[in-house]
N, C-alpha and C positions, 0 to 999 in steps of 0.2 A: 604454511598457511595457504588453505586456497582460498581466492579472490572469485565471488561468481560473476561473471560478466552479466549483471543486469540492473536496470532502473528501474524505479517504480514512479509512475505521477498519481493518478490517484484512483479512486475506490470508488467505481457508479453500483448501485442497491444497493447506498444506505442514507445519506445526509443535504443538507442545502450547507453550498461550500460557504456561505457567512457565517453558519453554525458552529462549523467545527472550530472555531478560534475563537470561540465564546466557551468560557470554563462550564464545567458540568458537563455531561455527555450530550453525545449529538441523537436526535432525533431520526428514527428509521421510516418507512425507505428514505430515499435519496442521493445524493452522492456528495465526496470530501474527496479535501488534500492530504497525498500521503504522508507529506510533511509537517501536515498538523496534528501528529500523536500526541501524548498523555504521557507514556511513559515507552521506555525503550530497554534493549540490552545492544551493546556495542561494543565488540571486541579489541578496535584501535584505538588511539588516543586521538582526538582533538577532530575537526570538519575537514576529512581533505578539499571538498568542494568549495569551501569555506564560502559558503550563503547561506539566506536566510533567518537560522540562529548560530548560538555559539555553544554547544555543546558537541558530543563524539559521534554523533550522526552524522553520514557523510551527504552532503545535499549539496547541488549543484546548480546552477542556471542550467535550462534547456531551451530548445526549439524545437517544436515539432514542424519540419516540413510539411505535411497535409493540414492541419488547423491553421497554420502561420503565425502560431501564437507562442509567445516569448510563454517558459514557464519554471518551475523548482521541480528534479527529483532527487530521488533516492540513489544512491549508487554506492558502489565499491561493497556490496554486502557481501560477507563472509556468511558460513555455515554456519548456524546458531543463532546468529543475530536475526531481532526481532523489534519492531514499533506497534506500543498498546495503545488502544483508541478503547474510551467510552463510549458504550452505546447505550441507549433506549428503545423500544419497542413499546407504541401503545397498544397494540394488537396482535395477539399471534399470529404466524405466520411464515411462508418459505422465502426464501430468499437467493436468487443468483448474485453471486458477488464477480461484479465486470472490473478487470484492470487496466489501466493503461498500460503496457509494457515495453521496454527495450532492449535487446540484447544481439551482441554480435560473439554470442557462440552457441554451441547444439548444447541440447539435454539436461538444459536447467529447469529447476522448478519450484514453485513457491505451495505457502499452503495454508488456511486461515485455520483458528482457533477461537472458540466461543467460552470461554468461561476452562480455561484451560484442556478442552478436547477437542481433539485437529476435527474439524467436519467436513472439511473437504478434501482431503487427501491430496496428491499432488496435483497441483498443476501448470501444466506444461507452458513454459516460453518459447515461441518460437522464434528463430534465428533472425533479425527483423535487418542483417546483414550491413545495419549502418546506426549509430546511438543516436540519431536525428527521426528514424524512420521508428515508429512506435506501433504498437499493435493490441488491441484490445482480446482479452482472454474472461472467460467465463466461468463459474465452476458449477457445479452441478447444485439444485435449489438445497438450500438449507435452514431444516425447521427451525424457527425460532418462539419461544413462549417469551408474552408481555411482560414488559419489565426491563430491569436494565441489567447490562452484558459487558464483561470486559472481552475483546476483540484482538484480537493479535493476527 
């Protein structure tokens, strides 16, 4: 099994972070917590990070050094694994999806899905050479028509 050295906090162009932990999908733009998914797949058993919730998503406390703020990610994600968020859109429209990210190794990459077709292809993490040090990544805009979207 490979292990991909990266975390994820969360997702700015799409929600207001009090949103997403209100059931029903989250209103777009805006931004959310990436640990506030919907649904998931998770290839290990149980939270290694053990916070937050208690299921097979691995979530962890963090710190980001530049913000100084205490916070929850993602981590320990394997190949495959994947967190589904509902969305809404009342407006068509394009969309850059900005990440928080961390990772201390080269040539990982993540990649978003809208109603199960990848719209953004890879994108690239860079080496952020400490799991404290985070880095935001962008992907290129993505058309979205009004209405509501399941988001991976």
């Amino acid at each position: 099994m490979v292990v991909v050295a990266l975390s994820l906090n969360f997702i700015s162009g799409l929600v207001d972070s009090d949103a997403a932990a209100a059931p029903g999908p989250v209103a777009l733009p805006g931004s959310f917590e990436v640990e506030d998914y919907t649904s998931f797949y998770d290839t290990t058993r149980g939270n290694s990070g053990r916070a937050y919730r208690n299921d097979n998503v691995d979530i962890q406390r963090c710190y980001d050094i530049a913000t100084r703020a205490a916070c929850y990610s993602v981590g320990w994600v394997t190949p495959g694994e994947w967190l589904g968020y509902e969305v809404t859109d009342a407006n068509s429209g394009a969309f850059s999806f900005s990440t928080r990210v961390t990772s201390t190794a080269n040539r990982q990459t993540f990649h978003f899905e809208v109603d199960g077709v990848n719209v953004t292809g890879p994108i690239q993490v860079p080496n952020t050479r400490s799991m404290l040090r985070w880095a935001d990544v962008n992907s290129n805009p993505v058309k979205l028509l009004a209405g509501n979207h399941s988001l991976r």
